[in-house]
TIPAVO-969353 format. One line per 10 residues: number of its first residue (from 1); their letters; for each residue x, y, z of C-alpha. Coordinates in steps of 0.2 Angstrom, whole numbers, plus 5000, padded with zeros to 4 digits. Layout:
N
NUM = A = X:Y:Z  ...
***
This chain:
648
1 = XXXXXXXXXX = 5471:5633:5636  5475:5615:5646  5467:5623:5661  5450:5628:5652  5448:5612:5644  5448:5605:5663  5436:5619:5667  5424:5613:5653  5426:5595:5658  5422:5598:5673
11 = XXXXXXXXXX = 5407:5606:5672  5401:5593:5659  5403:5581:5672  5393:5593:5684  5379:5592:5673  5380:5573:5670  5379:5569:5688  5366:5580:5690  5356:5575:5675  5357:5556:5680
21 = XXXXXXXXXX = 5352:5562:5700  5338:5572:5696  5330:5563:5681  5338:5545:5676  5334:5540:5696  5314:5547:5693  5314:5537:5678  5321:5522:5686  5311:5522:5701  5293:5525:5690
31 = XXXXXXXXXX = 5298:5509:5682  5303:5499:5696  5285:5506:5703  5276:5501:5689  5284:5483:5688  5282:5482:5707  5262:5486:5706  5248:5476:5705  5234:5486:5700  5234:5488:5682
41 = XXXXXXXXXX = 5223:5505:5682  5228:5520:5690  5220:5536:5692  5212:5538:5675  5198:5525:5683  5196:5536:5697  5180:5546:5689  5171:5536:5675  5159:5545:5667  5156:5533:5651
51 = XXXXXXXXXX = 5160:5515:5648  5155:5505:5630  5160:5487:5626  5163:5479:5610  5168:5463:5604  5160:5451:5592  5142:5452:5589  5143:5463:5606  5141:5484:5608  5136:5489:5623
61 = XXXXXXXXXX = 5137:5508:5629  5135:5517:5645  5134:5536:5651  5132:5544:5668  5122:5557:5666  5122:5567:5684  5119:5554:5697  5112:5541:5686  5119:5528:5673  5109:5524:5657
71 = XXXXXXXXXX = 5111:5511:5644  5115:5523:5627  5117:5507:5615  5108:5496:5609  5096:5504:5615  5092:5520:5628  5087:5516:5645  5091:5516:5663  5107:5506:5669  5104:5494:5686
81 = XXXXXXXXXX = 5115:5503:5699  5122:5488:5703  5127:5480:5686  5137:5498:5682  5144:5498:5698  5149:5480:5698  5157:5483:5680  5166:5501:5688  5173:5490:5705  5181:5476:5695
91 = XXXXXXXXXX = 5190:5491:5684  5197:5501:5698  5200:5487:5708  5208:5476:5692  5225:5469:5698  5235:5457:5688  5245:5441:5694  5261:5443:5683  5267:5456:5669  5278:5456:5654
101 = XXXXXXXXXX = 5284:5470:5641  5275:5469:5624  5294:5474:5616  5301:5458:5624  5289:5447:5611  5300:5447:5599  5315:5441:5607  5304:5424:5609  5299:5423:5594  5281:5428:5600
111 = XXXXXXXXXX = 5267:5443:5596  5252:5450:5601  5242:5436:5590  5249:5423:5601  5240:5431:5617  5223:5436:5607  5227:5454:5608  5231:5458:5589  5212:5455:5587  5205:5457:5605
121 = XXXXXXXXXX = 5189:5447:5609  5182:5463:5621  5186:5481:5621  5183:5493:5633  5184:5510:5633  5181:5520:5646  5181:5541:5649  5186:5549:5665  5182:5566:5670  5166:5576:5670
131 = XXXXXXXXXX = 5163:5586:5653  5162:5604:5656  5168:5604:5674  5187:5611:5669  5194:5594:5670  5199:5586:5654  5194:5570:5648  5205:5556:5648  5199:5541:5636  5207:5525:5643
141 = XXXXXXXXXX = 5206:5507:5632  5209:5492:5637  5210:5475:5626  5204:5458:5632  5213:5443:5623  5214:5423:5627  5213:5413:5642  5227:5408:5649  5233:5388:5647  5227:5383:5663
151 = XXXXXXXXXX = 5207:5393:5657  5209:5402:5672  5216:5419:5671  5216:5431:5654  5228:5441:5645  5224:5460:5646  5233:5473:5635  5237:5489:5645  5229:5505:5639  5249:5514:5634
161 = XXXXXXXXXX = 5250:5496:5623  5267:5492:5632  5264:5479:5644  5254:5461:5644  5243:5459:5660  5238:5441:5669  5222:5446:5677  5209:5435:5685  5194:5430:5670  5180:5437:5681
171 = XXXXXXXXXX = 5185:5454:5673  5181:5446:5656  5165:5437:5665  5158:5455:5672  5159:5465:5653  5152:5450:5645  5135:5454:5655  5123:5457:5641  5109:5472:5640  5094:5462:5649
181 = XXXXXXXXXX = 5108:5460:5662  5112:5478:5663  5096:5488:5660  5086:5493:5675  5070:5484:5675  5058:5498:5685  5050:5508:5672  5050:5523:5686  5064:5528:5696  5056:5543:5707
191 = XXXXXXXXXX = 5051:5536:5726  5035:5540:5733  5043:5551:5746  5050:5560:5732  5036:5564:5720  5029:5580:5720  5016:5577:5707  5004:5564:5697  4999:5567:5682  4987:5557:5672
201 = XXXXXXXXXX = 4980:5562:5652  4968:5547:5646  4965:5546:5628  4957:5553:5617  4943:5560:5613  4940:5564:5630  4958:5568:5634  4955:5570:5651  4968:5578:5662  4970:5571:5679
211 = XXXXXXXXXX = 4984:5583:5691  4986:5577:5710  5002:5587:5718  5008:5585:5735  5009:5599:5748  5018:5595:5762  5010:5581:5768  4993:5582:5761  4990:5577:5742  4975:5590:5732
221 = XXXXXXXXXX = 4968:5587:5715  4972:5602:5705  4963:5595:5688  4950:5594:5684  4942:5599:5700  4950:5606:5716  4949:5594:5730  4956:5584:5741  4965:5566:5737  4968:5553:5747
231 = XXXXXXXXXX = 4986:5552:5754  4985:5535:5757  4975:5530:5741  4989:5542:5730  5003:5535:5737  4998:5516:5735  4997:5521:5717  5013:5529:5717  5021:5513:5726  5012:5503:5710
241 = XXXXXXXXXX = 5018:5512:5698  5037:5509:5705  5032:5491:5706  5029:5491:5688  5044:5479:5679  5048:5481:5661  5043:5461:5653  5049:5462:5636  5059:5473:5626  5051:5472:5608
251 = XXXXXXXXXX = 5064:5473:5594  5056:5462:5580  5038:5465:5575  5034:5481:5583  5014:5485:5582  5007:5496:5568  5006:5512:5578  5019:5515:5593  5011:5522:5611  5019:5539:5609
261 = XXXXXXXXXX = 5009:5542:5592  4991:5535:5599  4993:5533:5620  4977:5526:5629  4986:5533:5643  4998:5544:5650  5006:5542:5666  5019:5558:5673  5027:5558:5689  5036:5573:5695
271 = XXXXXXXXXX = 5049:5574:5707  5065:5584:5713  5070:5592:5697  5064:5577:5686  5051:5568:5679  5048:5553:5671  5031:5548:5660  5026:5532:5656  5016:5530:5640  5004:5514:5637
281 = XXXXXXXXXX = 4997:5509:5620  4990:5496:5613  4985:5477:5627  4994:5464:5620  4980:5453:5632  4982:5444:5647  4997:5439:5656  4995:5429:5670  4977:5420:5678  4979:5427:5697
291 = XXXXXXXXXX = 4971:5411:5711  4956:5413:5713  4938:5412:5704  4936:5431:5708  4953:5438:5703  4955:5449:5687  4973:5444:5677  4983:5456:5675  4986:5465:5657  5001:5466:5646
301 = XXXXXXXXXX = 5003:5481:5637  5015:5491:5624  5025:5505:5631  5037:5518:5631  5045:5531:5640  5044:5548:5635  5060:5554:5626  5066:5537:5622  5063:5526:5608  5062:5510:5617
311 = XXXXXXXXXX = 5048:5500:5613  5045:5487:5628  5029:5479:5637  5022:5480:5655  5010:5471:5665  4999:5480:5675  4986:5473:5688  4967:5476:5682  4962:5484:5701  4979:5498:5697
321 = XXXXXXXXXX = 4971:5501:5679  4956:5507:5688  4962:5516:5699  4971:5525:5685  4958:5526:5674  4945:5534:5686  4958:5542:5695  4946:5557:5699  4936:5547:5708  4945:5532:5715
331 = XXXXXXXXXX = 4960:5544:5722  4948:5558:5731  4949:5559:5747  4930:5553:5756  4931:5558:5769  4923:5578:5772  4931:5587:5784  4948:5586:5789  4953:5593:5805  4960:5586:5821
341 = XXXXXXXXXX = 4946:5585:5834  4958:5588:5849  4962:5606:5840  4943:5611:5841  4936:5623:5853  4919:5624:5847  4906:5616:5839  4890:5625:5835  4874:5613:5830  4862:5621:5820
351 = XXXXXXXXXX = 4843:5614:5812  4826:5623:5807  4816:5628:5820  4825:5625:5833  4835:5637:5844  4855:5634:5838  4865:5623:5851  4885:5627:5854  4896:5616:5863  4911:5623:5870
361 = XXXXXXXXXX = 4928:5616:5875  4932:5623:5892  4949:5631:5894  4962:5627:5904  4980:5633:5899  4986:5616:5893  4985:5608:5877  4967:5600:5874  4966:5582:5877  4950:5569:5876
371 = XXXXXXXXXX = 4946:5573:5895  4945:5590:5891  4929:5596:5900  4913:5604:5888  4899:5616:5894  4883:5618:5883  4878:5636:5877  4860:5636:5872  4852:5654:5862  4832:5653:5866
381 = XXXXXXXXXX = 4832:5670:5858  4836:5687:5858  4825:5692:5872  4835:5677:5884  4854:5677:5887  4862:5662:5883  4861:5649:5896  4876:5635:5901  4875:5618:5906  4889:5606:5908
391 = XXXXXXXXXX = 4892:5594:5893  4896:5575:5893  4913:5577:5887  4913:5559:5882  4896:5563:5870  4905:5577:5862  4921:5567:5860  4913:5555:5851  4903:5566:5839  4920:5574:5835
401 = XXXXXXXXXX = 4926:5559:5830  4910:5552:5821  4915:5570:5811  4930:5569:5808  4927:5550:5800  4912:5557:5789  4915:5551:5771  4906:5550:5756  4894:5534:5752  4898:5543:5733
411 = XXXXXXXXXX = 4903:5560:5723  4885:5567:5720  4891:5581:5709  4905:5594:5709  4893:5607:5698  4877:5605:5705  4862:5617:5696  4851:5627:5710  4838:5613:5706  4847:5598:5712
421 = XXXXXXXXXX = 4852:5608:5729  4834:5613:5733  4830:5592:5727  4843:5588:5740  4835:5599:5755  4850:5615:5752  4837:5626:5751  4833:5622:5771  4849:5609:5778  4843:5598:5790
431 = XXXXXXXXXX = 4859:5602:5800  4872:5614:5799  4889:5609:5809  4903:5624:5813  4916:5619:5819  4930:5630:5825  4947:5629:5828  4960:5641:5832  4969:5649:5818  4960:5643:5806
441 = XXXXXXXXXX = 4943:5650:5796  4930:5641:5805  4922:5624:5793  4901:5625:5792  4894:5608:5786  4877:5609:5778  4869:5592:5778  4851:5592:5769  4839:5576:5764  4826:5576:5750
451 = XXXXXXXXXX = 4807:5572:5754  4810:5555:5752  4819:5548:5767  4822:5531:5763  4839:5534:5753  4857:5545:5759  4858:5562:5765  4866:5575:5757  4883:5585:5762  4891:5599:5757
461 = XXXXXXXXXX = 4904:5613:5764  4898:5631:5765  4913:5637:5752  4912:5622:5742  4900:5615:5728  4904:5599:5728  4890:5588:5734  4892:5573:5742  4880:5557:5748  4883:5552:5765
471 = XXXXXXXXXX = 4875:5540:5779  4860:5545:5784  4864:5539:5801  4874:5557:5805  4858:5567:5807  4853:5555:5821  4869:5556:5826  4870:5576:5829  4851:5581:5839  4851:5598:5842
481 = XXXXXXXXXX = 4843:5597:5858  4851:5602:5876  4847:5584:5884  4858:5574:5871  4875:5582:5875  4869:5586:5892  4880:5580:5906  4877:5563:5913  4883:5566:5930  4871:5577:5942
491 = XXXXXXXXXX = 4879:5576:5957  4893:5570:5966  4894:5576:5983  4909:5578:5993  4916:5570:6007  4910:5578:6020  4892:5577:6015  4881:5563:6021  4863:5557:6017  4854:5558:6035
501 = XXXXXXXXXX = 4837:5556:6030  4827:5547:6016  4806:5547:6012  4797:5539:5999  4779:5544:5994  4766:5536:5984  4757:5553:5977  4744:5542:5970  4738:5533:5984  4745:5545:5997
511 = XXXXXXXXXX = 4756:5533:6008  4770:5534:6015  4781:5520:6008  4797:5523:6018  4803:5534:6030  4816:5534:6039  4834:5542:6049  4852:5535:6041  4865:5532:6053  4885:5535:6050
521 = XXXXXXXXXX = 4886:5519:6040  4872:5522:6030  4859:5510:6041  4842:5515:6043  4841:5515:6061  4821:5510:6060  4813:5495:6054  4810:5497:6035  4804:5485:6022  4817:5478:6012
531 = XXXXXXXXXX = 4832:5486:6022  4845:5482:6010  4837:5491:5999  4842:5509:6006  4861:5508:6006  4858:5505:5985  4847:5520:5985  4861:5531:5995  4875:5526:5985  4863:5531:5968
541 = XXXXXXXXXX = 4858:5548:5977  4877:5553:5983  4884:5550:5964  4867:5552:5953  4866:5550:5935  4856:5552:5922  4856:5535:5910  4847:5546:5899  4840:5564:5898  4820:5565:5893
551 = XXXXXXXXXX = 4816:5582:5894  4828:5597:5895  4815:5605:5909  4806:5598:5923  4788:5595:5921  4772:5591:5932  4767:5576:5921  4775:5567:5907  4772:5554:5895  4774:5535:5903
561 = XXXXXXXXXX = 4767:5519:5896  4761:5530:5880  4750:5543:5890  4754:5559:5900  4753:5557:5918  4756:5563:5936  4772:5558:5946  4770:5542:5955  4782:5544:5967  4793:5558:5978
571 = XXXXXXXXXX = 4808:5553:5983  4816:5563:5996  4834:5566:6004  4841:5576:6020  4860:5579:6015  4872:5587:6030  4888:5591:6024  4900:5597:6041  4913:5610:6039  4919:5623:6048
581 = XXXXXXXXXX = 4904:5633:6049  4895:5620:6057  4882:5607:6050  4870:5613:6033  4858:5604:6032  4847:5604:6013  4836:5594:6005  4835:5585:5987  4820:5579:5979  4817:5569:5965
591 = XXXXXXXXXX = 4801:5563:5957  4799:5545:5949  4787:5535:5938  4783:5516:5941  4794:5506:5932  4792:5506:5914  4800:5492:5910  4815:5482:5913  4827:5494:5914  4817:5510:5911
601 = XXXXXXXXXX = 4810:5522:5928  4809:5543:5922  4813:5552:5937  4811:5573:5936  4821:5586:5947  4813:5602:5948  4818:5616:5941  4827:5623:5960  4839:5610:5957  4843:5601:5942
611 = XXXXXXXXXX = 4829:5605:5930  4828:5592:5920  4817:5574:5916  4827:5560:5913  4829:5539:5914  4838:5534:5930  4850:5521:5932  4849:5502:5935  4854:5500:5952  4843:5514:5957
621 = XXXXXXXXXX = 4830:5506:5949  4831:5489:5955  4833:5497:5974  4818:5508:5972  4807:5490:5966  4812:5483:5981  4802:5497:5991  4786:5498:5979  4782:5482:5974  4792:5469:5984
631 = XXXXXXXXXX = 4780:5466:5997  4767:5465:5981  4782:5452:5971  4774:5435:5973  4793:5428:5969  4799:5414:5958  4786:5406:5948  4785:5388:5956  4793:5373:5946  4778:5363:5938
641 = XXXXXXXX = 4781:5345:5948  4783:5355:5964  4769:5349:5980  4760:5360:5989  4768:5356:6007  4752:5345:6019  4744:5357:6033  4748:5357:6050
***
């Protein structure tokens, strides 16, 4: 019997050493821990997914809902980021200077009344966890009492009620922050490289609906017309509308009839899985008087957003009101074409009568660049093959360019009746412009202009019927005639070539006006009138270019000084270019006008050569005087006080 009882003792005592090992030490260790610590929250303020403050006179509520904190009391609205996340910090980060045991009150004749906490002064209560994730919400409370003696740290009731906390008082200065403090003061939240859509609906009764969406990086009008928008103009009304602040929240003496039940305009931005529209009602007047004798100043108006009952104003600048309220117009994009003009290959150039003009981008395995070279391709009819000429790349650059800038002086219409298109010269354009780029359907431009020339011209593309009103100044700009795109540059001899001879006839009076053999370094090796003259004359000849083309073929006469006339002059080269054949010798002729002007001598190449009739280039020209009417030139008029020198 003696011996059981031992046996039973023994493991009594078993169980007791094990009990105090395993469990008592935990228990003892967690509260040596939680003496020892100094952050008064743990995990339960890992996750905040709501947070609401109350005290006296004071109810303020906050929810995360996704990504983005919003104000739920007193009224709903976005949260600033940074007030909730200053408000979260000094929660999780909340660490106290000393603590003490709320059961140990009583032993010094204390209470929760003597530390403010019987009636707090703030509350707050926070949850942690997402709803619905799987995770259960936790609901953590902690009560804010007095000051301490010294007015610079607070007493703080822990959530399980058990312990007293001295924190620092910027806790209790960071929940007092009131709701103008808290609220976000944007009315939108979606960035411009996030929207995806603008949406604008005016009031009634024309209710007009006014839809601009983004793809990739373009922006189109898909209501009420299909069009391009500007990307620049959308966006700087996007960056506006961000810019718009919330002014006044209006809680006393709200106006008869709320925005939502009578908008003058509705505002909708649409980005990644959200959007947000702004509702305007009733101007309250003006806000501010800009500097400035010319400046409008802005206007306040009531608003809301949709979905929430907050009744608040806004000021928006007159010139953004405009550009919202004739959005159709003040967004499109002007300009006509759009297109990159390094990307064209072709360019066809059409008007009546006329035979049609292509220009051509030549090939040459790399990517096309400003230098790219052009030839001309020129169809005088079906009997004829089509004929090439080099094209002034430079010419054809430009006109590209000039294109690609084209924008309308205004919208003409965007539903034009067969009547207005024949008043507007459709019915036979004045130009029609291809253009043709890789890839891609080719764009025809149609340009017409009514009988009356004195106002703008008339535009419109081949698969649209929007018509607009353009500058005039681009049929002048787009000839459809071989000598305005035509190369400048004739010739350009090489190296090897030199000029050996030169001759200069007076066809008119049948005289040889120079004639002579050039040497290596380009000296006539005979006496000739004005000497210096004929180095000028080769340098022109070796490089000759036209300053501008005339006629696209050579003529036998051509109008000078208002009247058709004979050449004047023969100018004529001997060129030797040495190789390893031997010396080839060939001839060049031009034939020349007098001087028309200042700067202004035709010269003509026949057709054997360059086939054209065109204005030759100052120095030339300057050279060429020297040899016809130098010995004629009297010089410099005298000055008036000037003697005549006494004979000898």
């Amino acid at each position: 019997m003696r011996t059981k009882v031992t046996l039973v003792l023994l493991l009594l005592n078993v169980a007791l050493f094990f009990f105090i090992f395993r469990f008592e030490r935990r228990w003892r260790i967690e509260e040596s821990w939680k003496e020892a610590r100094r952050r008064v929250l743990g995990a339960e303020a890992a996750d905040i997914r709501s947070i609401e403050i109350t005290g006296a006179n004071r109810d303020l509520a906050l929810a995360r809902r996704g990504d983005t904190w919003f104000v739920t009391k007193p009224l709903e609205w976005p949260a600033n980021p940074s007030a909730v996340d200053r408000i979260i910090k000094e929660l999780q980060l909340l660490d106290h200077e000393t603590s003490f045991f709320v059961r140990d009150l009583a032993k010094n004749g204390q209470s929760l009344a003597d530390y403010g906490l019987e009636q707090p002064r703030l509350i707050v209560t926070f949850a942690s966890g997402e709803p619905g994730s799987g995770t259960p919400t936790r609901t953590t409370t902690l009560r804010l009492g007095d000051l301490t003696k010294d007015g610079i740290r607070l007493y703080v009731l822990s959530p399980d009620g058990e312990r007293i906390h001295v924190v620092s008082q910027s806790l209790a200065r960071t929940l007092a922050m009131t709701f103008e403090e808290v609220h976000a003061e944007t009315v939108f939240t979606i960035p411009v490289f996030e929207a995806r859509s603008l949406n604008l609906q005016t009031a009634p009764p024309a209710s007009l609906r006014i839809r601009l969406r983004r793809d990739g990086s373009r922006w189109t009008f898909e209501a009420p017309i299909n069009a391009r928008a500007s990307k620049t103009k959308t966006e700087l009304a996007i960056n506006d509308l961000n810019a718009l602040r919330v002014k006044s929240f209006v809680t006393e003496n709200p106006p008869a009839t709320l925005p939502a039940d009578k908008p003058s305009l509705r505002i909708t931005l649409e980005g990644n899985n959200r959007r947000e529209t702004l509702i305007l009602g009733d101007a309250l007047g003006t806000t501010a008087i800009p500097q400035g004798p010319t400046k409008v100043p802005d206007v306040e108006y009531y608003a809301q957003l949709d979905g929430r009952g907050a009744l608040f104003t806004v000021a928006i600048k007159d010139d953004l009101r405009k550009t919202l309220d004739q959005a159709q117009v003040e967004l499109r994009e002007s300009r006509l074409l759009d297109f990159d003009p390094r990307a064209v290959t072709a360019l066809t150039l059409a008007a009546p009568n006329q035979p049609q003009l292509t220009l051509q981008r030549l090939e040459t395995g790399a990517q096309p660049t400003d230098s790219s070279a052009w030839q001309i391709v020129v169809r005088a009819g079906a009997a004829q093959g089509p004929q090439t000429l080099p094209a002034d790349a430079a010419s054809v650059n430009r006109l590209l360019e000039q294109l690609s800038l084209l924008a309308a002086i205004s919208f003409q219409s965007d539903a034009p009746r067969d009547a207005e298109l024949e008043a507007w010269g459709f019915n036979r354009p004045e130009r029609e412009i291809t253009l043709t780029v890789p890839g891609t359907p080719p764009v025809r431009l149609q340009i017409g202009q009514p009988t009356r020339r004195d106002g703008p011209a008339y535009a419109k593309l081949a698969d649209d019927v929007s018509v607009y009103a353009v500058d005039p100044e681009i049929l002048r700009e787009t000839p459809v005639a071989v000598r305005a795109w035509r190369e400048r540059l004739l010739r350009d001899l090489p190296a090897g070539a030199r000029i050996t001879a030169l001759q200069l006839t007076d066809l008119i009076e049948k005289r040889m006006i120079l004639d002579t053999t050039v040497d290596n370094n380009g000296q006539p090796t005979a006496m000739v009138p004005a000497p210096d003259a004929v180095p000028k004359i080769l340098a022109s000849l070796r490089r000759l270019r036209a300053q501008e083309f005339v006629l696209d073929q050579f003529a036998d006469r051509v109008v000078a000084a208002g009247e058709e006339r004979p050449w004047r002059y023969q100018l004529t080269a001997t060129i030797t270019l040495t190789g390893g054949a031997g010396e080839q010798t060939s001839t060049t002729t031009l034939f020349l006008t007098p001087r028309l002007g200042g700067g202004r001598q035709l010269a003509g190449s026949p057709a054997n050569e360059f086939n054209a009739v065109f204005e030759i280039e100052q120095p030339l020209l300057d050279a060429l005087w020297q040899l016809t009417e130098g010995p004629r030139d009297p010089g410099p008029t005298p000055p008036a006080n000037a003697t005549t020198p006494p004979s000898a």
